[in-house]
C-alpha positions in Angstrom: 7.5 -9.2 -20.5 7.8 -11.9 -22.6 10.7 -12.6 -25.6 10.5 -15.2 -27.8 13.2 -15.6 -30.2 12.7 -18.4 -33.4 15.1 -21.0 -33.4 14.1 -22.4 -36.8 16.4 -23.1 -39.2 16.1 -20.0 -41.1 16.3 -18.2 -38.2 19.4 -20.6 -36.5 21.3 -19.6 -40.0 20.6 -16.1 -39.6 22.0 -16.3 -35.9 19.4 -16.7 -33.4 21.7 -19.0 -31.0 23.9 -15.8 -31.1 20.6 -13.5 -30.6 19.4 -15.8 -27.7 22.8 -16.0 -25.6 23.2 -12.0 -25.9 19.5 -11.9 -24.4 20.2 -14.6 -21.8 23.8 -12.1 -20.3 21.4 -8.7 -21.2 18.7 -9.9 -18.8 21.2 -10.9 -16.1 23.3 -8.1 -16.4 20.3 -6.1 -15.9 18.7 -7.9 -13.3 15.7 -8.6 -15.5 15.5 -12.5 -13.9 12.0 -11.9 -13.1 10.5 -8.8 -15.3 11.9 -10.7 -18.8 10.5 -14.1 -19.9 13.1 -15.8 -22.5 11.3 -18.4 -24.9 12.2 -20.0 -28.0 9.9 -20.8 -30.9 9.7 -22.2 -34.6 8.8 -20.5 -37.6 7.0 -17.0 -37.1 6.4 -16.5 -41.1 9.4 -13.8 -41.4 12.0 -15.8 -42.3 13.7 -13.6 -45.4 13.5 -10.8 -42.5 16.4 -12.1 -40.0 15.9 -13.6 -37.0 12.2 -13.2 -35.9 11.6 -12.2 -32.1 8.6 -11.2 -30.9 8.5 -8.7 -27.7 4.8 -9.4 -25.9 2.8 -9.5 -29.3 5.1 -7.2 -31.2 7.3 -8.4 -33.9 10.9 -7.4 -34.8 13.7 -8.8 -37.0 17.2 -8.7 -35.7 21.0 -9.8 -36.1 23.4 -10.8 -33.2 25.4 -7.3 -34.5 21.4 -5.0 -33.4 20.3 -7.2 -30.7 22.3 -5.3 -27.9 21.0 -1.6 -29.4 17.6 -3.4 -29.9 17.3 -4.8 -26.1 18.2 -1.1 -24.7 15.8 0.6 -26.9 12.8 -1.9 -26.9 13.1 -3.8 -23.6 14.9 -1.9 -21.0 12.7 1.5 -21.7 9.7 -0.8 -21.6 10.2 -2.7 -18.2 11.6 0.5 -16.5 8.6 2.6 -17.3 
């Protein structure tokens, strides 16, 4: 599985260096090192929508306040299926 999070500077104001370190501790408190891909990108078009992430080819918007509720519901149901 791959996540890519923008870090443009839409996104950055929004709080994607927030979004991204939460990811980084979610995937290694999980023990995701090798099922979870963690990439950064620049603009993804979304910009009035939060911070843009995309999970594989799907797109979400999210805050650092979602991204812990997000990452149980839309990552760890997905790699443990």
């Amino acid at each position: 599985m791959k996540i890519t999070v923008c870090i443009g500077s839409s996104c950055h104001i929004k709080g994607s260096r927030q979004v991204v370190e939460q990811l980084q501790n979610l995937i290694q408190k999980n023990n995701l090192d090798k099922e979870v891909e963690l990439a950064g990108t620049f603009c993804m078009g979304k910009c009035q929508e939060g911070v843009c992430i995309t999970v594989n080819d799907d797109f979400y918007s999210v805050t650092p306040d979602t991204i812990e509720s997000f990452f149980t519901k839309n990552v760890l149901t997905k790699v443990k299926a």
